[in-house]
Backbone as JSON, one array per atom type, in Angstrom:
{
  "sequence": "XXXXXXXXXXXXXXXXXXXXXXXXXXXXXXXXXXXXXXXXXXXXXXXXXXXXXXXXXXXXXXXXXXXXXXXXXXXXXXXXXXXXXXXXXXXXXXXXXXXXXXXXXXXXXXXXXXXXXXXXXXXXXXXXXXXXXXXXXXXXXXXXXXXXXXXXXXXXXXXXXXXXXXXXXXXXXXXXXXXXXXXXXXXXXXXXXXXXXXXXXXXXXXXXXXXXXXXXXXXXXXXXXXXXXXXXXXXXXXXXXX",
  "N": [[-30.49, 5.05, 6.6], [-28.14, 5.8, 9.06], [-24.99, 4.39, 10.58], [-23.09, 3.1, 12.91], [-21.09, 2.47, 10.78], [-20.68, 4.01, 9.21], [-18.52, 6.17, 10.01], [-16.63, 5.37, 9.36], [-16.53, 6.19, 6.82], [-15.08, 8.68, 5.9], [-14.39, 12.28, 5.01], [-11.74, 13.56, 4.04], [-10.3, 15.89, 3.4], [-8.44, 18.35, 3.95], [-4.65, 19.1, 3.96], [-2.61, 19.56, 6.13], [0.0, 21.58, 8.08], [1.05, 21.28, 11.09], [2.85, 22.61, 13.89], [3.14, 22.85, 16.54], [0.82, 20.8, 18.66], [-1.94, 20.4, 21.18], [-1.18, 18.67, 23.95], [-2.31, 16.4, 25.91], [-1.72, 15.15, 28.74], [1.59, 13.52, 30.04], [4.17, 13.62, 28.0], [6.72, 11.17, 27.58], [10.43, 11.8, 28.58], [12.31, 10.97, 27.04], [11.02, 10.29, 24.23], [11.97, 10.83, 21.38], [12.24, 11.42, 17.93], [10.83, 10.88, 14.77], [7.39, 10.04, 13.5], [5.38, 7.71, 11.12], [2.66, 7.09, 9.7], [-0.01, 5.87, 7.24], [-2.6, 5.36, 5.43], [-6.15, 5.16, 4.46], [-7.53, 8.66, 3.45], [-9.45, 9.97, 2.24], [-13.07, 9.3, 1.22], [-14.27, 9.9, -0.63], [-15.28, 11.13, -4.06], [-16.11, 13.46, -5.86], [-19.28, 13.22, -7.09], [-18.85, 9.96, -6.48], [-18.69, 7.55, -4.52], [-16.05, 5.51, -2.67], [-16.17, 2.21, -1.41], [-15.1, 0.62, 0.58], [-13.91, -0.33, 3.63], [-10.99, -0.88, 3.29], [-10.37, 0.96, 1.32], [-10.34, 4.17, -0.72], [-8.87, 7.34, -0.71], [-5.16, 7.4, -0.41], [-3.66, 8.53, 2.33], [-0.82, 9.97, 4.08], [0.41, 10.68, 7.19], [2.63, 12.66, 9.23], [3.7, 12.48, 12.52], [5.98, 14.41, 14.81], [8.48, 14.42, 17.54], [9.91, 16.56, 19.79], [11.98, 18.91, 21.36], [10.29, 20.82, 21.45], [7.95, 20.13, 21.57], [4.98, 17.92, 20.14], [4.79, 17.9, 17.06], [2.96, 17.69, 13.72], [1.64, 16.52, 10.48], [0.01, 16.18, 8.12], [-0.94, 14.63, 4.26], [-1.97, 14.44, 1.3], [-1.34, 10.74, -0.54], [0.49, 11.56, -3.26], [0.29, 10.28, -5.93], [-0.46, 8.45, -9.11], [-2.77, 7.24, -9.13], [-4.24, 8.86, -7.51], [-3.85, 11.33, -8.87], [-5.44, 11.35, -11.13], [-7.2, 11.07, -10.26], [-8.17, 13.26, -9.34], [-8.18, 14.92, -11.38], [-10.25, 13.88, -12.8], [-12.07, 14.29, -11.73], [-12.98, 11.84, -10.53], [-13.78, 8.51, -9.55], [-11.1, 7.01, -10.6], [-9.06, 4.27, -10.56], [-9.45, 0.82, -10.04], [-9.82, -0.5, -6.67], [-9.7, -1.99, -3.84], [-12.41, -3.29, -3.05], [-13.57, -1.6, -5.07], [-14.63, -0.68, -7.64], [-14.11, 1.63, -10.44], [-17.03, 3.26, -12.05], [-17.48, 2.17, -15.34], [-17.81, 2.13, -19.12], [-18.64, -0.04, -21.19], [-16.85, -0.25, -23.36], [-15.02, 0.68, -22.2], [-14.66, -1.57, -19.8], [-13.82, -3.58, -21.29], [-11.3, -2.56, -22.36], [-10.14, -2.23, -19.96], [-9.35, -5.28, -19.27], [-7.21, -5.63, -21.05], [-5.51, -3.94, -20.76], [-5.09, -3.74, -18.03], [-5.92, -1.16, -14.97], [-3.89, -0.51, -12.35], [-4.11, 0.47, -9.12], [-2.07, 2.62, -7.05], [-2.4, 3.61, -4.83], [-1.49, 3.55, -1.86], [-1.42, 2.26, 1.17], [-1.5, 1.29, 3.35], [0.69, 0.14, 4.8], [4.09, 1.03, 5.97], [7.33, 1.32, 5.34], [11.05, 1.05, 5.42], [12.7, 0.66, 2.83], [14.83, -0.54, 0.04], [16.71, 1.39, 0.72], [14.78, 3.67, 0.58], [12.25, 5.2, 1.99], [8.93, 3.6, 2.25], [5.37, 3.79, 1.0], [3.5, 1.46, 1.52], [1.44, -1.22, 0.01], [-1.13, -4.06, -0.7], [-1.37, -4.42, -3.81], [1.01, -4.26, -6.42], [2.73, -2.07, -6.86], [4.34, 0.13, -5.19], [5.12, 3.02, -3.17], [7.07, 5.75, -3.36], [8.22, 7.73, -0.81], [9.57, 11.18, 0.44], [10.53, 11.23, 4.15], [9.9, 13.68, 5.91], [9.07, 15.87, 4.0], [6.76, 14.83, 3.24], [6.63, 14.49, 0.68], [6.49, 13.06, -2.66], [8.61, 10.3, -4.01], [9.38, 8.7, -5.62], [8.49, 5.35, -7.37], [8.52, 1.81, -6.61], [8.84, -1.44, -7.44], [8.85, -5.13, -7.6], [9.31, -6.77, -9.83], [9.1, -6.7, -13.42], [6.95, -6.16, -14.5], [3.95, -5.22, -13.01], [1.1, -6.15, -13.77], [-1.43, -9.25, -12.7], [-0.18, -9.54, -10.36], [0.38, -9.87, -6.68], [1.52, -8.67, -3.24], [2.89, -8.95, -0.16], [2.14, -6.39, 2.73], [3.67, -6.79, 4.81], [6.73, -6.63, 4.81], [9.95, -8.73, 5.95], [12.87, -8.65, 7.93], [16.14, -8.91, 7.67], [18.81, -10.35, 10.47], [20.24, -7.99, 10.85], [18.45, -6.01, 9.89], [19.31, -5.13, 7.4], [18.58, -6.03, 4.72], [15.55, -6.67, 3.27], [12.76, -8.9, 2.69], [10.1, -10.23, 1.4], [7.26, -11.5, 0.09], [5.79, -12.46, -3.34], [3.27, -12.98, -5.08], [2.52, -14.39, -7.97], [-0.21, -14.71, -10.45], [-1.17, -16.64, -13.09], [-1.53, -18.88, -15.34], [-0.69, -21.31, -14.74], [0.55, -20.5, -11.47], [2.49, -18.73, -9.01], [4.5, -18.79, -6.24], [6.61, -16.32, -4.47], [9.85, -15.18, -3.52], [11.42, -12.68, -2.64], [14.22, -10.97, -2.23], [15.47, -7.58, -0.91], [18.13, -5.03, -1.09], [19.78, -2.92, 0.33], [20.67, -1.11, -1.21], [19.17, -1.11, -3.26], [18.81, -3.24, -5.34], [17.67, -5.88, -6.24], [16.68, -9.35, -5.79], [15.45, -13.15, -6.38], [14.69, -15.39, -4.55], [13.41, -17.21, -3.69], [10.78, -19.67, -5.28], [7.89, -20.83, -6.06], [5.76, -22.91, -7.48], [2.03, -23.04, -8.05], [-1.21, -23.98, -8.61], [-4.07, -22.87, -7.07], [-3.33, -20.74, -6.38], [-3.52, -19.26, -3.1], [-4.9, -16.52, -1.28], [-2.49, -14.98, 0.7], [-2.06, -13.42, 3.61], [0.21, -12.36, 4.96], [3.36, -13.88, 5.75], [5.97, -16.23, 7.49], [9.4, -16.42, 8.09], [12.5, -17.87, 9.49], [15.59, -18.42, 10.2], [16.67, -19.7, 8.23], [14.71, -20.47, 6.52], [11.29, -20.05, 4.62], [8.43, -19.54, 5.63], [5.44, -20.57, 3.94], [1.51, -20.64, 4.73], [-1.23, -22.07, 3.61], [-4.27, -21.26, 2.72], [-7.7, -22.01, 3.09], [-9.01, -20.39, 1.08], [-9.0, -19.87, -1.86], [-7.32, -18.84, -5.36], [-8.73, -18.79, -8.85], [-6.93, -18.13, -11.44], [-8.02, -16.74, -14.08], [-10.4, -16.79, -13.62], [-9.7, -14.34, -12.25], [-8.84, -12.67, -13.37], [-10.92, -11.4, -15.31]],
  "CA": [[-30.19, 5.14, 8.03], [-26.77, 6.16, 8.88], [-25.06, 3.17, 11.42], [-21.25, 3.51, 13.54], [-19.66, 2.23, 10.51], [-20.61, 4.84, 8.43], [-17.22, 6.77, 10.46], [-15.59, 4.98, 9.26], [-16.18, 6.61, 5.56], [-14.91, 10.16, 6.16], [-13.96, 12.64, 4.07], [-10.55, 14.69, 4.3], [-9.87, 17.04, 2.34], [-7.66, 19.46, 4.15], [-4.13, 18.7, 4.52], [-1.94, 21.05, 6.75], [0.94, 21.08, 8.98], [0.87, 22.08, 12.48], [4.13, 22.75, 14.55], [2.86, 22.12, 17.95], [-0.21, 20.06, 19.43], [-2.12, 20.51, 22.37], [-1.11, 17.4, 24.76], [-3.31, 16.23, 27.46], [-1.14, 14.17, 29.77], [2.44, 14.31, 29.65], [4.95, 12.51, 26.97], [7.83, 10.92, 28.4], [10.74, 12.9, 27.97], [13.08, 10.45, 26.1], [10.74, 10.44, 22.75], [12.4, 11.78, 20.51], [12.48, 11.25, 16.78], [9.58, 10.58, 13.77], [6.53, 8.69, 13.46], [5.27, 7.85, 9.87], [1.75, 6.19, 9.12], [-0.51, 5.84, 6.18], [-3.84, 5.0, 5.52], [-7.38, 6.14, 3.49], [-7.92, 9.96, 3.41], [-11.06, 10.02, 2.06], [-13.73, 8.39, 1.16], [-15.39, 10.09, -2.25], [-14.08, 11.75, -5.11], [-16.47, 14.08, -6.82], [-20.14, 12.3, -6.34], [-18.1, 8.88, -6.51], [-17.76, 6.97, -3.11], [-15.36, 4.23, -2.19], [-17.2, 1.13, -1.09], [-15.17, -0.17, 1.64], [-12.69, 0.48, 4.3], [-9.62, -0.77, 2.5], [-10.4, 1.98, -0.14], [-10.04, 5.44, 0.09], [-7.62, 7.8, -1.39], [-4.42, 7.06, 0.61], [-3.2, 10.02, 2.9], [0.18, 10.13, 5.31], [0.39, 11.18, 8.63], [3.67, 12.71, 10.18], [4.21, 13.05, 13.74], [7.23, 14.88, 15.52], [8.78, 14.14, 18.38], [11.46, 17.03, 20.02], [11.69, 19.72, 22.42], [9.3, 21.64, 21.3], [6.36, 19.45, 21.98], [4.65, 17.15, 19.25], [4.28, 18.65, 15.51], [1.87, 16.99, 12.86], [1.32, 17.15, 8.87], [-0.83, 15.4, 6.49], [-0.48, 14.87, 2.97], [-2.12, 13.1, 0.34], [-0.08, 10.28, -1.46], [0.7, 12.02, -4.82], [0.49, 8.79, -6.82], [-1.39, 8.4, -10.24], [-4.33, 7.19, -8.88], [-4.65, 10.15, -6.58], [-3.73, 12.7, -9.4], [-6.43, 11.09, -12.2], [-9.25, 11.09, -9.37], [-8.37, 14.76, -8.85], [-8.18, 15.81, -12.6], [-11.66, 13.48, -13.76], [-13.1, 14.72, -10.28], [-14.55, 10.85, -10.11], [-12.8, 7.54, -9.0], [-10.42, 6.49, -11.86], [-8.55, 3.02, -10.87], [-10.13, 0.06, -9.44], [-9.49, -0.32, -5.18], [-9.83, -3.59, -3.22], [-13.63, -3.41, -3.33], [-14.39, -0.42, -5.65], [-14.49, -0.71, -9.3], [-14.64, 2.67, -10.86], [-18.33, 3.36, -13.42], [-16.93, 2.25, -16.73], [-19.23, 1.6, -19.9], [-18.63, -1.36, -21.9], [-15.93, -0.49, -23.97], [-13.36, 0.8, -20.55], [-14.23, -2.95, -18.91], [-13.14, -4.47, -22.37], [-9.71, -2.36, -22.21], [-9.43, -2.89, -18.49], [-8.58, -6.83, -19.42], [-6.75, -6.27, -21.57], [-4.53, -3.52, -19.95], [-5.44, -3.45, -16.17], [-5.15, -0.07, -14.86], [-3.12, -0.89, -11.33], [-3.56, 1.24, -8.34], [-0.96, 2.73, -6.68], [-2.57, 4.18, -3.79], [-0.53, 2.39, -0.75], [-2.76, 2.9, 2.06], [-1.56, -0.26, 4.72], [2.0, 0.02, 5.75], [5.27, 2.55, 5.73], [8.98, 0.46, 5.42], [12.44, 1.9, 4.85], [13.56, -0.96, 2.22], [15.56, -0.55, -0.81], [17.44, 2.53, 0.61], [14.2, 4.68, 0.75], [11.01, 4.8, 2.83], [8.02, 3.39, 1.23], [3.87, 2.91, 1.66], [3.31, -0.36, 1.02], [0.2, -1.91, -0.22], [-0.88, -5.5, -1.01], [-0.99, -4.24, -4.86], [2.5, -4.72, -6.7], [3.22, -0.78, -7.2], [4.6, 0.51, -3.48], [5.46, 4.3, -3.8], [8.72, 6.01, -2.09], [8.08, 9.28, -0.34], [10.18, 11.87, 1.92], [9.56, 11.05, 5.38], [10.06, 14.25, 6.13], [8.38, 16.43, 3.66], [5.8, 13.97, 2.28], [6.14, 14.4, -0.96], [6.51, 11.44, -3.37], [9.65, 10.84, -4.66], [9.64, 7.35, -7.28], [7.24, 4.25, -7.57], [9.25, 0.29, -6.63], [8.42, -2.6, -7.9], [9.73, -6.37, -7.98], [9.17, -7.35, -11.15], [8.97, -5.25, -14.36], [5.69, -6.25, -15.22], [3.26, -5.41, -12.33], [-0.05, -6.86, -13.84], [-1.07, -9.91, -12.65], [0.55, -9.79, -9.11], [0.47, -9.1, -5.29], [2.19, -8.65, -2.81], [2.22, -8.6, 1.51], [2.34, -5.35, 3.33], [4.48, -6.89, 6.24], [8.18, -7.92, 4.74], [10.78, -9.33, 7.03], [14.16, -8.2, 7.89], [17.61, -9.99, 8.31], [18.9, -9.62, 12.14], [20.89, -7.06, 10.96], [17.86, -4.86, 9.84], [19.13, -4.64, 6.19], [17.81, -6.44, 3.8], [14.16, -6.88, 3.28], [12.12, -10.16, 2.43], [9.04, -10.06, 1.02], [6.32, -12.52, -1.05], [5.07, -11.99, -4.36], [2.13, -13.82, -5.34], [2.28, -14.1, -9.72], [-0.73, -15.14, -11.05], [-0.95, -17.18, -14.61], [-2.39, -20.44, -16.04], [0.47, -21.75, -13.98], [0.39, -19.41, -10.63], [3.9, -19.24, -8.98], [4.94, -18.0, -4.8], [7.6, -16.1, -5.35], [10.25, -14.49, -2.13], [12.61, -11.48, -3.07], [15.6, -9.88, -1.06], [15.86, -6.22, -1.19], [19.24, -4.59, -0.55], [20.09, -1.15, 1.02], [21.45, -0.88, -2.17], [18.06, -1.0, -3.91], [18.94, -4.25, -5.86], [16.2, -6.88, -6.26], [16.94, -10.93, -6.01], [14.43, -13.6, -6.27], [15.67, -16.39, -3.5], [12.76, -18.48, -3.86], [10.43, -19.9, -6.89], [7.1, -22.55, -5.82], [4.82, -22.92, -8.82], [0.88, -23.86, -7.47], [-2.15, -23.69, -10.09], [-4.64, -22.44, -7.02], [-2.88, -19.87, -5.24], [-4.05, -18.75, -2.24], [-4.24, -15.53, -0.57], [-1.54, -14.62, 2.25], [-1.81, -11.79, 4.29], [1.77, -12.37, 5.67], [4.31, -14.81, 6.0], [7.24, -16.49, 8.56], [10.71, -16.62, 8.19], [13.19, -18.14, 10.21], [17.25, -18.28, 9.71], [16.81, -20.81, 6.92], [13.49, -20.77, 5.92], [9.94, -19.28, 4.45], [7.38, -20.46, 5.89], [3.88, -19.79, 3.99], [0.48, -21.02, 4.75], [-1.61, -21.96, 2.56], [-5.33, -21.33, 3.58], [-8.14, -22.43, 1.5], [-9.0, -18.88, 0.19], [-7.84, -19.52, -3.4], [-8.35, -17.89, -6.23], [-9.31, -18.88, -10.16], [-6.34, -16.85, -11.69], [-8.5, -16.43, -14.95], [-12.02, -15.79, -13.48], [-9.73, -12.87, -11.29], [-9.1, -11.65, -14.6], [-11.94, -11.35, -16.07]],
  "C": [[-28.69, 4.99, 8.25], [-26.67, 5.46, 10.67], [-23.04, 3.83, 11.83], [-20.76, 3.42, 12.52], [-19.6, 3.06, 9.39], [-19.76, 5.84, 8.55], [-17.01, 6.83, 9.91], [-15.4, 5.39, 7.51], [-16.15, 7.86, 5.2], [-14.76, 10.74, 5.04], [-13.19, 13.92, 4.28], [-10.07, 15.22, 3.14], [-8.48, 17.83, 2.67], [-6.05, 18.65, 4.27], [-2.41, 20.1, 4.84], [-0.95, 20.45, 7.34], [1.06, 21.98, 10.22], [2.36, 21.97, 13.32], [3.95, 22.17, 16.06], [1.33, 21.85, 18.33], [-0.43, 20.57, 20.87], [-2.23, 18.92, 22.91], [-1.56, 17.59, 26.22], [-2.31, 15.0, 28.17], [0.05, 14.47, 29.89], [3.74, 13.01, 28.87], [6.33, 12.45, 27.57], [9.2, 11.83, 27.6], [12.39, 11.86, 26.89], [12.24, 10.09, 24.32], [10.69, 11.36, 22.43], [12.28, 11.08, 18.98], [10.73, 11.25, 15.48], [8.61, 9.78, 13.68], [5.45, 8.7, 12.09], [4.54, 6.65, 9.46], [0.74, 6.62, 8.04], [-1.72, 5.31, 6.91], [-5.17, 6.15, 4.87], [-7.58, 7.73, 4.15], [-9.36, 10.14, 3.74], [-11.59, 9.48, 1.2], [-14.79, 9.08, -0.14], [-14.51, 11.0, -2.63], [-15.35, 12.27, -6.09], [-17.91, 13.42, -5.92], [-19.81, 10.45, -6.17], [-18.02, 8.24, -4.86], [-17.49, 5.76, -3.33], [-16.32, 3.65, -1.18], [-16.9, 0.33, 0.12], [-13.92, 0.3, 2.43], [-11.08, 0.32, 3.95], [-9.37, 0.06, 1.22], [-10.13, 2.8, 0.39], [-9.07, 5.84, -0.88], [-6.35, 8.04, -0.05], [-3.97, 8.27, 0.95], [-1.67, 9.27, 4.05], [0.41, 10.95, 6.48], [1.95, 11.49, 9.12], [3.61, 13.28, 11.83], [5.73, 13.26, 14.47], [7.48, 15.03, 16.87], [9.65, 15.49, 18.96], [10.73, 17.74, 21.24], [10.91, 20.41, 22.95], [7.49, 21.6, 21.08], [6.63, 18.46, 20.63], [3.65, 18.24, 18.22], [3.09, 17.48, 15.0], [1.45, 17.14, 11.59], [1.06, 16.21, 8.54], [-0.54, 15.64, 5.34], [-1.47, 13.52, 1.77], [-1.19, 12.27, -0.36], [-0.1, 10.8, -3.13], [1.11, 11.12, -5.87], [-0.43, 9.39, -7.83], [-2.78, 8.32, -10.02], [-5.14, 8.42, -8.13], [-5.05, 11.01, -7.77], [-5.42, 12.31, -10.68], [-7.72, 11.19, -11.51], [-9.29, 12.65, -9.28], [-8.81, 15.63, -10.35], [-9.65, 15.27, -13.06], [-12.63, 14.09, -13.06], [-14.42, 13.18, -9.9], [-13.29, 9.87, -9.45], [-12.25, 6.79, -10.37], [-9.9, 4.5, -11.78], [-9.25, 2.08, -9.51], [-9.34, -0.11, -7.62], [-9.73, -1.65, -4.7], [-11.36, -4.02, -3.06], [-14.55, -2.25, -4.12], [-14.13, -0.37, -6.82], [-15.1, 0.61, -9.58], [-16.43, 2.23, -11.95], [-17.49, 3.51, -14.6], [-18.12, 2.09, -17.6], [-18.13, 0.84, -20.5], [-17.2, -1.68, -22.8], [-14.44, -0.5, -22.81], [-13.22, -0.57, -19.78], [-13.53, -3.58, -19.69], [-11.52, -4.36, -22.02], [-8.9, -2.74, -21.23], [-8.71, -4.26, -18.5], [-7.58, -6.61, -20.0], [-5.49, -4.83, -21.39], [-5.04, -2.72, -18.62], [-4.84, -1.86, -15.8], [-5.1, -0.37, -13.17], [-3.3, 0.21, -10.24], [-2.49, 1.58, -7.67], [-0.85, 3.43, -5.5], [-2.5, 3.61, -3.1], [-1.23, 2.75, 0.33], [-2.19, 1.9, 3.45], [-0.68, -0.08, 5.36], [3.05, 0.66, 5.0], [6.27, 1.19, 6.2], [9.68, 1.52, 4.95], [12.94, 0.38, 4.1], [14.19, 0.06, 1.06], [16.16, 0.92, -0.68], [16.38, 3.83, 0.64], [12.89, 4.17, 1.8], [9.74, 4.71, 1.86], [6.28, 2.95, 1.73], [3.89, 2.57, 0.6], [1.47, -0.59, 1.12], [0.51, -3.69, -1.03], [-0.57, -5.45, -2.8], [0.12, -3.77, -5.3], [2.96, -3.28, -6.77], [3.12, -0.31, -5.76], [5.07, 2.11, -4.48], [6.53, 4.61, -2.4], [8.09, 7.63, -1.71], [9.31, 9.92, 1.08], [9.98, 11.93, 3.28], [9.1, 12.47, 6.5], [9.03, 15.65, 5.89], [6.8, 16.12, 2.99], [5.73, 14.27, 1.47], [6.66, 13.29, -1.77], [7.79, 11.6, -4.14], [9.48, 9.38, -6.06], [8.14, 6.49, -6.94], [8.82, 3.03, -7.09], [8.44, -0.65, -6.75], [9.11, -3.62, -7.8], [9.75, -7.17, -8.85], [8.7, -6.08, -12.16], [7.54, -5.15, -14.38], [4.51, -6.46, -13.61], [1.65, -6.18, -12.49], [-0.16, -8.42, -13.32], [-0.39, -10.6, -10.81], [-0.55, -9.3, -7.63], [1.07, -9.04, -4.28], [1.43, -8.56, -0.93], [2.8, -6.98, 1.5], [3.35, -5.14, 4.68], [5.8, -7.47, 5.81], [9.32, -8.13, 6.42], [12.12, -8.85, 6.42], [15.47, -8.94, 8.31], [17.99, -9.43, 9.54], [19.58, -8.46, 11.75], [20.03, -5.76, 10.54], [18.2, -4.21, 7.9], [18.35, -4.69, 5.02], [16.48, -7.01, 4.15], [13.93, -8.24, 2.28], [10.76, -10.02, 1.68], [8.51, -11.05, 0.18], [5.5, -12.11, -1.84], [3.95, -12.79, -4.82], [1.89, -13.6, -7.54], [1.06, -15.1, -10.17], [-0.85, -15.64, -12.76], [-1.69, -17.99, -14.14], [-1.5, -21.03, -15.13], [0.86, -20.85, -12.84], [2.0, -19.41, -9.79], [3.98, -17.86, -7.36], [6.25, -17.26, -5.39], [8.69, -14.9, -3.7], [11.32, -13.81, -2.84], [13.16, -11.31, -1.71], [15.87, -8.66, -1.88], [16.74, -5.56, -0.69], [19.0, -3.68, -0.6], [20.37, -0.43, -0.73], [20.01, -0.16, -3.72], [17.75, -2.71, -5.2], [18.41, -5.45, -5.36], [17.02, -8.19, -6.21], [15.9, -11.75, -5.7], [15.12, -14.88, -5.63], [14.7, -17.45, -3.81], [11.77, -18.29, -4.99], [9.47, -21.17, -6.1], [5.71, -22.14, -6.57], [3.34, -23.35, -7.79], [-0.31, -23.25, -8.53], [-3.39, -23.31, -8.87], [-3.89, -21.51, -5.68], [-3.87, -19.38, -3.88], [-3.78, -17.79, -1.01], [-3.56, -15.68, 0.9], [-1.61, -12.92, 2.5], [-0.4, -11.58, 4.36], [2.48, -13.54, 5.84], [5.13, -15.16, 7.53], [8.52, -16.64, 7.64], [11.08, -16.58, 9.29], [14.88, -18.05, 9.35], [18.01, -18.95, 8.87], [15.72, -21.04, 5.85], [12.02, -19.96, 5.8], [9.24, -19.96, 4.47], [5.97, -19.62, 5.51], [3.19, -20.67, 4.31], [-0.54, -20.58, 4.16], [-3.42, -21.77, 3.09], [-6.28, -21.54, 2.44], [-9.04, -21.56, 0.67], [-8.35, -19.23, -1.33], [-8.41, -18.83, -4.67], [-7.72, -18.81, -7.49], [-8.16, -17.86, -10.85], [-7.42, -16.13, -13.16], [-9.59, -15.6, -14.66], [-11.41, -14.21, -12.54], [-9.79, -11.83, -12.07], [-9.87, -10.73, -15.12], [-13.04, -10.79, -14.69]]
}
């Protein structure tokens, strides 16, 4: 029996670009410029479906602002995870509630080298000098805001296994540098706050060790200080492992 929130697990395929929209009302006449959101495509991959609404294969949305009314183009994110679901025709890397069908020997390898999505699905920033969808998993991808097509991968640490990250960083008043919280799991689990320059150059400002981390959606900062909260969500870094 098929229920409202079964919408909510579409499946897009097409992705086009349209020059002008039909608008029902009328758009004020000072917007002008780009508007540049993310979020799940679609919702199966071959006979494969994603299990929940933070899954999905991530897609981008441009809308255009000018004279000539309001444009519009889609695009899938051309990440790894995208391209391996397209070439197996199934769901290749694990999602926030969707573990691909492995057999016995692929869960073994999985421990013991995690295969990382990279499909950014939550939130669009301009940080380290490019524009980027952002996901809570440590691999953010850079794309053209323009043409959507994918241009690199960023990271804040070499070694993404192991991690996570928010989707909401914070900006100095001046709008340059970006903030952000890393979450490193170990036997020893460790908060962890970067500054990202225009420049693209990484710094790790803060360092607070805790053995049961616990998830953050998002953070505070103020003009001296990071303020997390700790909620009692925590996680087992071993049993996350495993």
């Amino acid at each position: 029996m098929r229920t409202v929130f079964d919408l909510g697990f579409g499946v897009t395929e097409r992705e086009m670009t349209l020059d002008q929209l039909t608008v029902q009302g009328r758009v004020p006449d000072w917007l002008r410029g780009t508007l540049v959101r993310n979020g799940p495509g679609s919702f199966r991959v071959g006979s494969d479906r994603y299990r929940h609404w933070f899954d999905g294969l991530a897609m981008l949305h441009r809308f255009t602002f000018g004279d000539q009314g309001i444009g519009y183009a889609n695009r899938f994110l051309d990440c790894a995870a995208y391209r391996a679901a397209q070439a197996e025709g199934r769901i290749v890397a694990s999602e926030f509630a969707t573990d691909p069908n492995r057999t016995l020997l692929e869960r073994a390898a999985h421990i013991i080298t995690p295969q990382i999505t990279d499909s950014a699905k939550v939130n669009v920033a301009q940080m380290a000098g490019q524009t980027l969808a952002l996901a809570e998993t440590p691999i953010q991808v850079a794309f053209d805001p323009n043409s959507l097509e994918t241009c690199d991968t960023f990271a804040y640490e070499d070694n993404p296994v192991g991690q996570m990250t928010t989707v909401h960083p914070h900006f100095d008043p001046g709008g340059t540098t970006a903030y952000n919280l890393v979450t490193r799991y170990h036997r020893v689990s460790h908060y962890r706050v970067y500054a990202v320059a225009p420049s693209g150059r990484i710094r790790r400002v803060a360092d607070l060790p805790v053995r049961q981390p616990s998830y953050m959606h998002s953070f505070g900062m103020s003009s001296h200080t990071f303020i997390l909260t700790e909620f009692p969500f925590v996680v087992q870094p071993l049993r996350l492992l495993l």
